[in-house]
mmCIF file of the N, C-alpha and C atoms, coordinates in Angstrom:
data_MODEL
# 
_entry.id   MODEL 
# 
loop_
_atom_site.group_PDB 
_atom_site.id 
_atom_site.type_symbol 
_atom_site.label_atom_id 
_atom_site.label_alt_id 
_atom_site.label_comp_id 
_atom_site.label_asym_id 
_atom_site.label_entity_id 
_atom_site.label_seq_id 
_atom_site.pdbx_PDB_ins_code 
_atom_site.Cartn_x 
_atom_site.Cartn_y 
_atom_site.Cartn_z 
_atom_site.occupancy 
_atom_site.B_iso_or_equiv 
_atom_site.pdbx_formal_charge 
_atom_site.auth_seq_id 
_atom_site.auth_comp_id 
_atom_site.auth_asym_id 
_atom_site.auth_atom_id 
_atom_site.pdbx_PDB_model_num 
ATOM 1   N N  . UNK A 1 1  ? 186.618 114.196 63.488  1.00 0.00 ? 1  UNK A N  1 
ATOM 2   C CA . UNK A 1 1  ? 187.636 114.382 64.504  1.00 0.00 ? 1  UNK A CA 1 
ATOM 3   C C  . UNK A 1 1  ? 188.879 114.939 63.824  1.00 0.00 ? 1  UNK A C  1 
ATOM 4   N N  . UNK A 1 2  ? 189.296 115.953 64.345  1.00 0.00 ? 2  UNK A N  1 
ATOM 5   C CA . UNK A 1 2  ? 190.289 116.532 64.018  1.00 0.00 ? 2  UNK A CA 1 
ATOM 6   C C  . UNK A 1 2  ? 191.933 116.010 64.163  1.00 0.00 ? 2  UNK A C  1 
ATOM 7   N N  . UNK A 1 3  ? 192.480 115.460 63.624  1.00 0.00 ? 3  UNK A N  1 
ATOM 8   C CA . UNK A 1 3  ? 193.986 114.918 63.541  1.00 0.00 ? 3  UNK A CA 1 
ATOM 9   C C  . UNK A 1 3  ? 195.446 116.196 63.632  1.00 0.00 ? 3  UNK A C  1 
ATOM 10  N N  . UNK A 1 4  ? 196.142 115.235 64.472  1.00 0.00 ? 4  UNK A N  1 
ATOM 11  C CA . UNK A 1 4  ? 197.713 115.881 64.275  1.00 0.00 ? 4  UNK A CA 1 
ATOM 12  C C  . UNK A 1 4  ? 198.053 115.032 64.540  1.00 0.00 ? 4  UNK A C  1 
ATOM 13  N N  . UNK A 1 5  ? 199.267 115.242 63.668  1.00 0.00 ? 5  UNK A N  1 
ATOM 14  C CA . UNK A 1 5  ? 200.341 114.574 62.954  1.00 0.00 ? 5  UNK A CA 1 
ATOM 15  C C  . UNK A 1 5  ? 201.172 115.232 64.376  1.00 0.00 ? 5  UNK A C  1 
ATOM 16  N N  . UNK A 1 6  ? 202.503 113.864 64.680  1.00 0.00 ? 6  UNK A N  1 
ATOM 17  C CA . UNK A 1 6  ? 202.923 113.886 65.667  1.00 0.00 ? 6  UNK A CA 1 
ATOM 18  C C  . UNK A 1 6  ? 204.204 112.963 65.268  1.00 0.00 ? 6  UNK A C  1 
ATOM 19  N N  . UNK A 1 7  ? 205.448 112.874 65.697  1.00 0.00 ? 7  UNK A N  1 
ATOM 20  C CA . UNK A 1 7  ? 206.207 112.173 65.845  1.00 0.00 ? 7  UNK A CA 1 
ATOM 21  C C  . UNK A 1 7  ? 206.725 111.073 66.945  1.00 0.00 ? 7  UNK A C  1 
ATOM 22  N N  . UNK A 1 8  ? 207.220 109.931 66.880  1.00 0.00 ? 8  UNK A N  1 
ATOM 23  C CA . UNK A 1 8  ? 207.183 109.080 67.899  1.00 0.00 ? 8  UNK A CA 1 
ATOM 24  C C  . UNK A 1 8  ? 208.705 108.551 67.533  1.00 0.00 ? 8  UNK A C  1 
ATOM 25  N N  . UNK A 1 9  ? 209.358 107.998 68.783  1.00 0.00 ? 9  UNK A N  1 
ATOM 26  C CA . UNK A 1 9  ? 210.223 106.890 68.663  1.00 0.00 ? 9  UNK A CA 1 
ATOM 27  C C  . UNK A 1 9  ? 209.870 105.837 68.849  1.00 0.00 ? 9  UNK A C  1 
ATOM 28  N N  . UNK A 1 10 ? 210.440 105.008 67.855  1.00 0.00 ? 10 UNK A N  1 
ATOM 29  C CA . UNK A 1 10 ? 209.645 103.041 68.249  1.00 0.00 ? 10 UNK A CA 1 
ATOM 30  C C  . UNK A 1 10 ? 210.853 102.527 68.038  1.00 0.00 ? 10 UNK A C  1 
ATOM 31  N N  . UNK A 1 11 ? 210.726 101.595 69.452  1.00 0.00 ? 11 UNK A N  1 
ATOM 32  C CA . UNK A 1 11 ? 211.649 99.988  69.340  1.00 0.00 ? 11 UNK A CA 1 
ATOM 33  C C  . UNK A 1 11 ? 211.789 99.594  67.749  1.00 0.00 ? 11 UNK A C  1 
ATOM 34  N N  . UNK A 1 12 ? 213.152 99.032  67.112  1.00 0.00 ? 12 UNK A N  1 
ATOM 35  C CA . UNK A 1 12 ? 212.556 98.603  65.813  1.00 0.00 ? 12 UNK A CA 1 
ATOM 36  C C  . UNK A 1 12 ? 212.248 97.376  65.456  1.00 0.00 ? 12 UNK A C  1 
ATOM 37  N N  . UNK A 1 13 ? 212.243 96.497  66.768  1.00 0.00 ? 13 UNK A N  1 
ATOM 38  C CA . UNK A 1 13 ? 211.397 95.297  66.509  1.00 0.00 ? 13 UNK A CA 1 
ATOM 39  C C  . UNK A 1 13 ? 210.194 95.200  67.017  1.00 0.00 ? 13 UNK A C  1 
ATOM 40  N N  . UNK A 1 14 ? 209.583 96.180  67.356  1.00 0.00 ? 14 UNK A N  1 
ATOM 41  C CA . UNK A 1 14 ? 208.193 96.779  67.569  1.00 0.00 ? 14 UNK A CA 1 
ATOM 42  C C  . UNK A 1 14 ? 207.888 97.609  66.627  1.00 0.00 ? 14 UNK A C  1 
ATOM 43  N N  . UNK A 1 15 ? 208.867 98.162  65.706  1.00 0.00 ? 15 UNK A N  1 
ATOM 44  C CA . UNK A 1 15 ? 207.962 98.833  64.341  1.00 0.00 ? 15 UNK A CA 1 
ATOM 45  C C  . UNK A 1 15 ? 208.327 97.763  63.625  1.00 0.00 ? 15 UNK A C  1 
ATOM 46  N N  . UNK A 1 16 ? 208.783 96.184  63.616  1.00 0.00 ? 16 UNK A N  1 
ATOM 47  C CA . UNK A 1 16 ? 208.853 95.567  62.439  1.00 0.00 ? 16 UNK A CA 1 
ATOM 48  C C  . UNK A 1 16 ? 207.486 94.699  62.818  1.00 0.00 ? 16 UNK A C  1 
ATOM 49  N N  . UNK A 1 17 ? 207.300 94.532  64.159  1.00 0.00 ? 17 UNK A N  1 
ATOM 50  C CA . UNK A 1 17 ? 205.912 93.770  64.543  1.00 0.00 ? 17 UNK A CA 1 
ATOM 51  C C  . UNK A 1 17 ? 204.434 94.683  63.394  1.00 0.00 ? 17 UNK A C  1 
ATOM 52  N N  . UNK A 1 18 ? 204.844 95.889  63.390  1.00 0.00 ? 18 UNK A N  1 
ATOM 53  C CA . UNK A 1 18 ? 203.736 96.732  63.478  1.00 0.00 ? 18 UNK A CA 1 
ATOM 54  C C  . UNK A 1 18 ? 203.552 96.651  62.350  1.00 0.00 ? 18 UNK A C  1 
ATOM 55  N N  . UNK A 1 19 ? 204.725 96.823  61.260  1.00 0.00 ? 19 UNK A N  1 
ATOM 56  C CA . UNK A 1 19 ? 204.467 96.628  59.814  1.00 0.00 ? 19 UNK A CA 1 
ATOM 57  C C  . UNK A 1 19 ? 204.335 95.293  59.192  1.00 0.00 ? 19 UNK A C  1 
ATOM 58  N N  . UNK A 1 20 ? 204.393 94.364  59.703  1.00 0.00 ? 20 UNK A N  1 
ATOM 59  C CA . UNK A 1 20 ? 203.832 93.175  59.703  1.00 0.00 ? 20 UNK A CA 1 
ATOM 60  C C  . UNK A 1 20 ? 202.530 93.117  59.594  1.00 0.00 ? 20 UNK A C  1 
ATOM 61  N N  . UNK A 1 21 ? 201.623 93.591  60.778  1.00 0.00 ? 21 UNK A N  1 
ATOM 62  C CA . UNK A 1 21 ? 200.524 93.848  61.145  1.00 0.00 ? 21 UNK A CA 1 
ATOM 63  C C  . UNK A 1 21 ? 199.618 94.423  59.833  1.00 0.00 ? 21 UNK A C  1 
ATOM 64  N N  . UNK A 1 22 ? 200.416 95.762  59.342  1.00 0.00 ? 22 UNK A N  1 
ATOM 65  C CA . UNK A 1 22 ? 200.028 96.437  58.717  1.00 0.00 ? 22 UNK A CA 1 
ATOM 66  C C  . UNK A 1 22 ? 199.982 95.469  57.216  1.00 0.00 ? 22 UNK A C  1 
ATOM 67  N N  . UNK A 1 23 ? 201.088 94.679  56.784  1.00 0.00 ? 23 UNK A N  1 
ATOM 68  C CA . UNK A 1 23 ? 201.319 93.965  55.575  1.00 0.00 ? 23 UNK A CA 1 
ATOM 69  C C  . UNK A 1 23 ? 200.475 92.771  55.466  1.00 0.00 ? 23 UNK A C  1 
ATOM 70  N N  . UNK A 1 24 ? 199.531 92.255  56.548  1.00 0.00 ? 24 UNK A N  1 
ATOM 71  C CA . UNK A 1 24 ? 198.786 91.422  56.729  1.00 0.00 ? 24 UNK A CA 1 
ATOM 72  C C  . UNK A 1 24 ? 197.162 91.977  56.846  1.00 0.00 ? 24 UNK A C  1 
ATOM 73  N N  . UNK A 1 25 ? 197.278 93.515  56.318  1.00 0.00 ? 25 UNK A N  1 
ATOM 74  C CA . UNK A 1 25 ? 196.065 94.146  56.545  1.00 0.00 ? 25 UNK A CA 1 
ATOM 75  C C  . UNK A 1 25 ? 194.753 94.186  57.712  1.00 0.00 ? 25 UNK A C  1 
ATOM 76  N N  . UNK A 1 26 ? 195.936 93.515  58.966  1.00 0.00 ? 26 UNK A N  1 
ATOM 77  C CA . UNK A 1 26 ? 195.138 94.155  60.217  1.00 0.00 ? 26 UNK A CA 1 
ATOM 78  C C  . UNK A 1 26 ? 195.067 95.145  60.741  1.00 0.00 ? 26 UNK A C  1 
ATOM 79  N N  . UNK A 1 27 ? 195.469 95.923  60.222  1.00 0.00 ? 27 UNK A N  1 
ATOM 80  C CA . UNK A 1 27 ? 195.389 97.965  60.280  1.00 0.00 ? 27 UNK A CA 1 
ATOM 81  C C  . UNK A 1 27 ? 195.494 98.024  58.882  1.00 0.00 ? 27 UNK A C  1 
ATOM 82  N N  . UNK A 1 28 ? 195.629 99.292  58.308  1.00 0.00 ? 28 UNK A N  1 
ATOM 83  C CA . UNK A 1 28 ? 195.459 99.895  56.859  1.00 0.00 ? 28 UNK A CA 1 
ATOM 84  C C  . UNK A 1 28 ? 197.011 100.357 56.936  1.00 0.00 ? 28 UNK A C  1 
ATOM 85  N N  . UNK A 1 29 ? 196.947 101.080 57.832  1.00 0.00 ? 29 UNK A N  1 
ATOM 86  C CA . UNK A 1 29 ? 198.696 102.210 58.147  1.00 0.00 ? 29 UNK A CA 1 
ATOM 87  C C  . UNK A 1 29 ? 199.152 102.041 59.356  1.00 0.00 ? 29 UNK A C  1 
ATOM 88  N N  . UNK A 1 30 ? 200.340 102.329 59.757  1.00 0.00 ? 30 UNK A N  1 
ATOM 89  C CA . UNK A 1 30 ? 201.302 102.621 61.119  1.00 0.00 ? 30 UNK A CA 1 
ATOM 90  C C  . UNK A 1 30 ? 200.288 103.452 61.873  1.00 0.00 ? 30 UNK A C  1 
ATOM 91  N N  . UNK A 1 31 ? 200.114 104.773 61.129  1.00 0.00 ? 31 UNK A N  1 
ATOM 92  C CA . UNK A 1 31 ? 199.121 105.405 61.949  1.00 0.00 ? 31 UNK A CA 1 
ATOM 93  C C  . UNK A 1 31 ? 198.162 104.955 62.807  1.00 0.00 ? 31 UNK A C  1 
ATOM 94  N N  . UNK A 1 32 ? 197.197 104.354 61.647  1.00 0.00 ? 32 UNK A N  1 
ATOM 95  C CA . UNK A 1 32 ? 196.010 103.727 62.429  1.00 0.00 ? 32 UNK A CA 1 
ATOM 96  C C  . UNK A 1 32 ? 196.031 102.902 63.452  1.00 0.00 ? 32 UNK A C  1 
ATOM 97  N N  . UNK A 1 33 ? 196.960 102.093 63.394  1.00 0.00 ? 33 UNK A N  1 
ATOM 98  C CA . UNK A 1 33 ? 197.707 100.798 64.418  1.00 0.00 ? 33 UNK A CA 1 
ATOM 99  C C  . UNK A 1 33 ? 197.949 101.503 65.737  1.00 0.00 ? 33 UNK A C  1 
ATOM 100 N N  . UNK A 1 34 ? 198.724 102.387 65.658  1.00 0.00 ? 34 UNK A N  1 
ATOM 101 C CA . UNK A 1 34 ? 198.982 103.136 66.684  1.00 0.00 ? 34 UNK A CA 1 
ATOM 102 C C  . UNK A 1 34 ? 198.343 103.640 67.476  1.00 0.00 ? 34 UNK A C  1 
ATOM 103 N N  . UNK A 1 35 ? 197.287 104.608 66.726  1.00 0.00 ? 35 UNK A N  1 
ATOM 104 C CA . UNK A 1 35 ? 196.361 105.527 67.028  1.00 0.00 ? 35 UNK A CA 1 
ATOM 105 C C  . UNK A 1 35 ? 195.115 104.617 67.817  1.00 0.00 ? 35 UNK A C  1 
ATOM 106 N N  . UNK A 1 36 ? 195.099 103.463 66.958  1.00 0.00 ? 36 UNK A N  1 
ATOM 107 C CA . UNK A 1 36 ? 194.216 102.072 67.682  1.00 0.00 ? 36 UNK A CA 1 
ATOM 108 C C  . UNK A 1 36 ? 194.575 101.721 69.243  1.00 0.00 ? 36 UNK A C  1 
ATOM 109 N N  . UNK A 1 37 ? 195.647 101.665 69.202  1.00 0.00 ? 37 UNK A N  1 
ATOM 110 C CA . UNK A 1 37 ? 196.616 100.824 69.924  1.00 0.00 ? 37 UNK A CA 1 
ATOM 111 C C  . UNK A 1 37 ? 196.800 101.704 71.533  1.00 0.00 ? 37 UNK A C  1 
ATOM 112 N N  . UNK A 1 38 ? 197.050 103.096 70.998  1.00 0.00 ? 38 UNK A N  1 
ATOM 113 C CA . UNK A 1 38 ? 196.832 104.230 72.097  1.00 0.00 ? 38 UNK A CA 1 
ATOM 114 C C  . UNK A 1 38 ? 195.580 104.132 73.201  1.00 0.00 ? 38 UNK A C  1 
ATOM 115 N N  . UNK A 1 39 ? 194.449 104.904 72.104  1.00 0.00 ? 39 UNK A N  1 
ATOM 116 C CA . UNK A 1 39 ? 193.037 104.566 72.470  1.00 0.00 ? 39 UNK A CA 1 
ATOM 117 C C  . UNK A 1 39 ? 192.603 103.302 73.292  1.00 0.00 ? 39 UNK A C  1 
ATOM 118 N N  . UNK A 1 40 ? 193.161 102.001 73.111  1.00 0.00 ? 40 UNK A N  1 
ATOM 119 C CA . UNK A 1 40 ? 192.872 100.930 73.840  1.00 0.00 ? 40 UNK A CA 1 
ATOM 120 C C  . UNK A 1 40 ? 193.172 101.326 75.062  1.00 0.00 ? 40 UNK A C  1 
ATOM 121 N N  . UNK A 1 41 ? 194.730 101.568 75.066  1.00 0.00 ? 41 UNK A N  1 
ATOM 122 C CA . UNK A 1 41 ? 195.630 101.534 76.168  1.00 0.00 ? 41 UNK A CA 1 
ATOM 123 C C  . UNK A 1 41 ? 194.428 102.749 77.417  1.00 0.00 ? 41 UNK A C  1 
ATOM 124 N N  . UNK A 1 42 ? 194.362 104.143 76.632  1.00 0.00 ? 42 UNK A N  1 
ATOM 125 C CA . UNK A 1 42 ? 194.036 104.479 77.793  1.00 0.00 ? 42 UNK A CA 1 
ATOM 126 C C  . UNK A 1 42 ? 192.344 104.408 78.080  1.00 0.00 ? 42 UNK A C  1 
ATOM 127 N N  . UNK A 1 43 ? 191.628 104.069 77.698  1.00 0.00 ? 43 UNK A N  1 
ATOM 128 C CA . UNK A 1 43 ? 190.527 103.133 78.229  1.00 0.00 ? 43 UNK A CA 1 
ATOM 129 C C  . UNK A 1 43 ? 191.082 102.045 78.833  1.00 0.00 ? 43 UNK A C  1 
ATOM 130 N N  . UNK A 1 44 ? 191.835 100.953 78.721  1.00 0.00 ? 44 UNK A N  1 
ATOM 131 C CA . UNK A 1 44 ? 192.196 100.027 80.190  1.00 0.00 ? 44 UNK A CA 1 
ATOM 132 C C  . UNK A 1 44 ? 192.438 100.847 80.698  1.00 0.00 ? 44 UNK A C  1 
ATOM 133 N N  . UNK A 1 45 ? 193.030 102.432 81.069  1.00 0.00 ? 45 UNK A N  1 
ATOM 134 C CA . UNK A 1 45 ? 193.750 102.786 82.422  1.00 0.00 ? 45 UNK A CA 1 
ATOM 135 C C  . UNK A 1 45 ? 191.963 103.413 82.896  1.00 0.00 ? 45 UNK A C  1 
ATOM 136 N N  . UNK A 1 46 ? 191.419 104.415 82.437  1.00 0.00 ? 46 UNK A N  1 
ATOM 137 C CA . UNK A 1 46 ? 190.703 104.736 82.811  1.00 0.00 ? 46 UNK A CA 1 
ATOM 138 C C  . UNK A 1 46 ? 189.632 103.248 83.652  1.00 0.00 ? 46 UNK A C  1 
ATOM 139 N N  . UNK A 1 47 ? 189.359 102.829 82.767  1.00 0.00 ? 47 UNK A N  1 
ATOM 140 C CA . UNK A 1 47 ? 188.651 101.394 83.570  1.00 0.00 ? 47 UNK A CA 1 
ATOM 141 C C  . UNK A 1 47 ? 189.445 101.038 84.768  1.00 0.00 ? 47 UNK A C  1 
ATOM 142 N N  . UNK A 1 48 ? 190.819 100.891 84.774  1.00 0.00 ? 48 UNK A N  1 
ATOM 143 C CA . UNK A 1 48 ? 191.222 100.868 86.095  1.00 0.00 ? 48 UNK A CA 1 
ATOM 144 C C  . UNK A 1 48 ? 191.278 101.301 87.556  1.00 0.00 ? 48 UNK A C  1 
ATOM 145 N N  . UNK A 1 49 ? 191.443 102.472 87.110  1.00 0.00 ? 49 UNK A N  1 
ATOM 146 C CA . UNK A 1 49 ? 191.212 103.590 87.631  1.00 0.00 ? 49 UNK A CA 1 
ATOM 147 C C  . UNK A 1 49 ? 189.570 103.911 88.382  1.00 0.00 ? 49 UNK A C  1 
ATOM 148 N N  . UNK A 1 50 ? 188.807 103.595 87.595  1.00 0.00 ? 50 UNK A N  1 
ATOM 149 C CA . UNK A 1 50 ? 187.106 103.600 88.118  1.00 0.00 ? 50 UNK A CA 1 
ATOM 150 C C  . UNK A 1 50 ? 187.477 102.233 88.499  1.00 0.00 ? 50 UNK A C  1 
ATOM 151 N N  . UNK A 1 51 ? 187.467 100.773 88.427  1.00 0.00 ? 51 UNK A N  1 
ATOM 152 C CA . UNK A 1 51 ? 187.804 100.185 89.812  1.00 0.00 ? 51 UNK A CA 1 
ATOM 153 C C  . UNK A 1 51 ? 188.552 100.054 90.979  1.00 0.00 ? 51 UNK A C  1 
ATOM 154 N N  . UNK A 1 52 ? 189.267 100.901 90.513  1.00 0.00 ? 52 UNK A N  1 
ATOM 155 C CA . UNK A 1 52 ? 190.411 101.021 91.957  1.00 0.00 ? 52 UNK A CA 1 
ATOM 156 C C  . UNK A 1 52 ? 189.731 101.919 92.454  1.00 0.00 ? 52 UNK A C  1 
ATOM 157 N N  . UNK A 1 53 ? 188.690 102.989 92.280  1.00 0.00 ? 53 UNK A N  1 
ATOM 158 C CA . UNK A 1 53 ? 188.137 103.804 93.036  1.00 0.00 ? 53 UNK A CA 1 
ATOM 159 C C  . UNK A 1 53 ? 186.922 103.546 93.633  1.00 0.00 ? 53 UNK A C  1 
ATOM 160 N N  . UNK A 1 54 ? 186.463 102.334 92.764  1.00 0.00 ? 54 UNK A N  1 
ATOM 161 C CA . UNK A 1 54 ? 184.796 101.333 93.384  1.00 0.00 ? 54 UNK A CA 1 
ATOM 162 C C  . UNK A 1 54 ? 185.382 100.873 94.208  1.00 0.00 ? 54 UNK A C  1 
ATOM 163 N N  . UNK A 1 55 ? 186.292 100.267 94.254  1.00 0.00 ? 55 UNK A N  1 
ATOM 164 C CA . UNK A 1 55 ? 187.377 99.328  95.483  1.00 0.00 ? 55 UNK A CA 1 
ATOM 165 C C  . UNK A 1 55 ? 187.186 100.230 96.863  1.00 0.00 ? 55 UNK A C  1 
ATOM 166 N N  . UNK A 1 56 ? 187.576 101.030 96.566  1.00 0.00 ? 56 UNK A N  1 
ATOM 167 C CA . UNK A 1 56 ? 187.574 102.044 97.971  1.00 0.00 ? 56 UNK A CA 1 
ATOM 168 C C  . UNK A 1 56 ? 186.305 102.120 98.467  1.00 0.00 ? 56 UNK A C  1 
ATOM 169 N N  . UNK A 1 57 ? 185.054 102.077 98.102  1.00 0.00 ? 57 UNK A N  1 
ATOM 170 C CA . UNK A 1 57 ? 184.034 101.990 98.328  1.00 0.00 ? 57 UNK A CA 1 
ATOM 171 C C  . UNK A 1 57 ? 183.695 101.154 99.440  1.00 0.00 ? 57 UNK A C  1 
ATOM 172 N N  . UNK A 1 58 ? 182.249 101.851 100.316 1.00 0.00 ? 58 UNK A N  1 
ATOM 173 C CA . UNK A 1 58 ? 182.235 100.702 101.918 1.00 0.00 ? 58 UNK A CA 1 
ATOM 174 C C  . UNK A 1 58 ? 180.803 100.349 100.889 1.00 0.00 ? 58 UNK A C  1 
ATOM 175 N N  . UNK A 1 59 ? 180.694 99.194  101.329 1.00 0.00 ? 59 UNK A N  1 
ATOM 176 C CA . UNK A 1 59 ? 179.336 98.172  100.382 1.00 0.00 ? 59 UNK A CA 1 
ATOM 177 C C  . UNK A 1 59 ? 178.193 99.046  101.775 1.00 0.00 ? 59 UNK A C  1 
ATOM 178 N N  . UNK A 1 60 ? 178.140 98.745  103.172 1.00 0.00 ? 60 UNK A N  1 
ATOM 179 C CA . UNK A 1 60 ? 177.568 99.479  103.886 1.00 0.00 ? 60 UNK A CA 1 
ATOM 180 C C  . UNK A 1 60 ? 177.349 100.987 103.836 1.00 0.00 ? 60 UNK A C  1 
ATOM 181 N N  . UNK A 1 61 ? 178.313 101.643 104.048 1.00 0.00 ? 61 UNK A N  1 
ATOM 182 C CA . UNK A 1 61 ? 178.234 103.130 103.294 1.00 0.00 ? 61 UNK A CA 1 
ATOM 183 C C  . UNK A 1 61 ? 176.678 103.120 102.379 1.00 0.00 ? 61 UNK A C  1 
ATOM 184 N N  . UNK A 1 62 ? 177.308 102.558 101.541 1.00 0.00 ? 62 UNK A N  1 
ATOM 185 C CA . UNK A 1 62 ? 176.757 102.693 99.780  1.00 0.00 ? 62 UNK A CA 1 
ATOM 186 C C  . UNK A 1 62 ? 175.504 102.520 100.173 1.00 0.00 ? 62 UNK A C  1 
ATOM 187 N N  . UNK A 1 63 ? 175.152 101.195 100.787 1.00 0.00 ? 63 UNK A N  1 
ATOM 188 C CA . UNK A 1 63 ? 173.977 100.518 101.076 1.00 0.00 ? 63 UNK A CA 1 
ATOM 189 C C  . UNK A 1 63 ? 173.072 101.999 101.577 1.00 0.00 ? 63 UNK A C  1 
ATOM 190 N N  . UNK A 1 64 ? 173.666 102.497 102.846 1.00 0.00 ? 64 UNK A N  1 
ATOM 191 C CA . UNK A 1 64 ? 173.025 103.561 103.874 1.00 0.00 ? 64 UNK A CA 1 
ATOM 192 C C  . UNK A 1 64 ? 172.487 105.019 103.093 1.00 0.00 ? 64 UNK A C  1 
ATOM 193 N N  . UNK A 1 65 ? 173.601 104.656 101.705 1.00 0.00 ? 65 UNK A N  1 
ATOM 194 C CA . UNK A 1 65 ? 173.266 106.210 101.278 1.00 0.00 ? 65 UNK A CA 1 
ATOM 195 C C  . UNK A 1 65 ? 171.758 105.598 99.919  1.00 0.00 ? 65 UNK A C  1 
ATOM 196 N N  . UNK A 1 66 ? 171.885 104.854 99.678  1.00 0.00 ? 66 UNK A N  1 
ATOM 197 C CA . UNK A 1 66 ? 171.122 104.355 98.482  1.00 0.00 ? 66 UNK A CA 1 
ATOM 198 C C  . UNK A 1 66 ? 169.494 104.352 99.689  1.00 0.00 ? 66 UNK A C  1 
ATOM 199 N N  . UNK A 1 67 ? 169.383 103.841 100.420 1.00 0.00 ? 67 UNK A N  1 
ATOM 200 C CA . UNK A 1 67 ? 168.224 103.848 101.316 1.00 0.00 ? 67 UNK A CA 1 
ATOM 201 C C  . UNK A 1 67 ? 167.491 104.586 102.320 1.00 0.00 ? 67 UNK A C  1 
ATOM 202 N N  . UNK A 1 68 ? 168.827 105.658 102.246 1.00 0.00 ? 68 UNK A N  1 
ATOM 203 C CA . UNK A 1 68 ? 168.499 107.127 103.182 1.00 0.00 ? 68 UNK A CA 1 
ATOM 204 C C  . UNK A 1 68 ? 167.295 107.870 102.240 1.00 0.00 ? 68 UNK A C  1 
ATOM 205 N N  . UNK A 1 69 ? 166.095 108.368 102.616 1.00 0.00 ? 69 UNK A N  1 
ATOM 206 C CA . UNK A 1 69 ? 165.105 109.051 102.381 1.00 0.00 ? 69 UNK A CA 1 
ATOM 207 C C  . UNK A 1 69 ? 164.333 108.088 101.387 1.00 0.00 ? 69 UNK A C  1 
ATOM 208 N N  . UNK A 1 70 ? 164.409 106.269 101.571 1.00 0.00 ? 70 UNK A N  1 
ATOM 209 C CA . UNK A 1 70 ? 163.542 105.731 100.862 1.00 0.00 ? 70 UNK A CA 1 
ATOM 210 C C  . UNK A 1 70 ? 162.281 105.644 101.488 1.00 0.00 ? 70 UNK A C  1 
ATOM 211 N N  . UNK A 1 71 ? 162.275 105.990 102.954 1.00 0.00 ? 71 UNK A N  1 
ATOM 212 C CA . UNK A 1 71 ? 160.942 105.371 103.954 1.00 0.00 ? 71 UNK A CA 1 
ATOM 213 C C  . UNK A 1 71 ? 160.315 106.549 103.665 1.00 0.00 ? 71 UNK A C  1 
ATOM 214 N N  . UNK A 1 72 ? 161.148 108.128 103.476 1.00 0.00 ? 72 UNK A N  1 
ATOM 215 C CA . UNK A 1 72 ? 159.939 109.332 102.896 1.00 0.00 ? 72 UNK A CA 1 
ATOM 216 C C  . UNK A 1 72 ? 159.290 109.075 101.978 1.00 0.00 ? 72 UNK A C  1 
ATOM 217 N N  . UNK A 1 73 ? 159.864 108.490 101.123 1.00 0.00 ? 73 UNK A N  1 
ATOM 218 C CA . UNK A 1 73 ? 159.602 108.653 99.837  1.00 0.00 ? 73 UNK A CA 1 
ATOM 219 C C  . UNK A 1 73 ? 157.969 107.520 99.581  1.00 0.00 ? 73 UNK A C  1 
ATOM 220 N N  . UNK A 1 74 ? 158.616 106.467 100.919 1.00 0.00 ? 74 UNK A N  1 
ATOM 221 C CA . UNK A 1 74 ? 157.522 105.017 100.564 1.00 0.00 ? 74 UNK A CA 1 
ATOM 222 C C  . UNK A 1 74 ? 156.137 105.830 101.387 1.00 0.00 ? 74 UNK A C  1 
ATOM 223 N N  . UNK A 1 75 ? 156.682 106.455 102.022 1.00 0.00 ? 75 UNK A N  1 
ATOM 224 C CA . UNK A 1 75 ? 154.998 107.462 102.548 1.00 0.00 ? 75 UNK A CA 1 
ATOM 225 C C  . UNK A 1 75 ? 154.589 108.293 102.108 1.00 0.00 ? 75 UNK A C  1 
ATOM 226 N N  . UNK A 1 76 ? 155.228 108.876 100.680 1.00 0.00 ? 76 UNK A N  1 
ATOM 227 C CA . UNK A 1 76 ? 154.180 109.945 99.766  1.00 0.00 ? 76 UNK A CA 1 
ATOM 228 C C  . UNK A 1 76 ? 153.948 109.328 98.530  1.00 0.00 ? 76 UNK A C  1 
ATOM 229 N N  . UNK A 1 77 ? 154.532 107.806 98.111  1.00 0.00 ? 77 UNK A N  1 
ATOM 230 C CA . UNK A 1 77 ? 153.751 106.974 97.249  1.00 0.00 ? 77 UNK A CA 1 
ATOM 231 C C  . UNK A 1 77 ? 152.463 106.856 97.620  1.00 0.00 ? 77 UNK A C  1 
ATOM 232 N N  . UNK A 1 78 ? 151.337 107.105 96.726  1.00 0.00 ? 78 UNK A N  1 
ATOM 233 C CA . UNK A 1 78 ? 149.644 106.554 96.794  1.00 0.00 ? 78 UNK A CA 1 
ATOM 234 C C  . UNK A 1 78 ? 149.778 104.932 96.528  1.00 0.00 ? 78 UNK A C  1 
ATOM 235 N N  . UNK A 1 79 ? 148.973 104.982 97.665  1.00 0.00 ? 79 UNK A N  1 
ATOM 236 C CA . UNK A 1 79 ? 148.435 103.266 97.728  1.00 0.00 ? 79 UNK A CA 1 
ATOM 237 C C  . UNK A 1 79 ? 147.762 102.654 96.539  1.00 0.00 ? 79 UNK A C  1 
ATOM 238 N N  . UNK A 1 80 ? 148.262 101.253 96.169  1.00 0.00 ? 80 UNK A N  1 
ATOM 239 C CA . UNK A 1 80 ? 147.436 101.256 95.233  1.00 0.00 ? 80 UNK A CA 1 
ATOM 240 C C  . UNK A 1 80 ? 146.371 100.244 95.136  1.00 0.00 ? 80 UNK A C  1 
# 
């Protein structure tokens, strides 16, 4: 994976949390922490996001579309 280098502003009692972190060798670098820390963040949104959009979902709907063309289908199965 290809990297860039990027600049950020941080709270500095959120970069003293971070180098803490880092001085206790639960990350290696600031970077990594970050770069960790990002990545989490937007996987929770995405996950959110796909349930707030299952949410919208009708359970009936769903049901009607999952079972539409199952009775064709159960009459060109061979008997067994």
């Amino acid at each position: 994976m290809a990297a860039t280098k990027v600049a950020i502003t941080i709270d500095s009692s959120l970069l003293a949390e971070l180098d803490r972190l880092v001085e206790q060798h639960v990350f290696p670098n600031r970077s990594r922490a970050i770069q960790e820390a990002l990545s989490d963040k937007l996987a929770r949104m995405r996950r959110r996001r796909l349930a707030q959009e299952s949410a919208k979902l009708s359970i009936e709907q769903e049901q009607a579309f999952a079972e539409e063309g199952i009775q064709q289908d159960l009459e060109q199965w061979p008997e067994y």
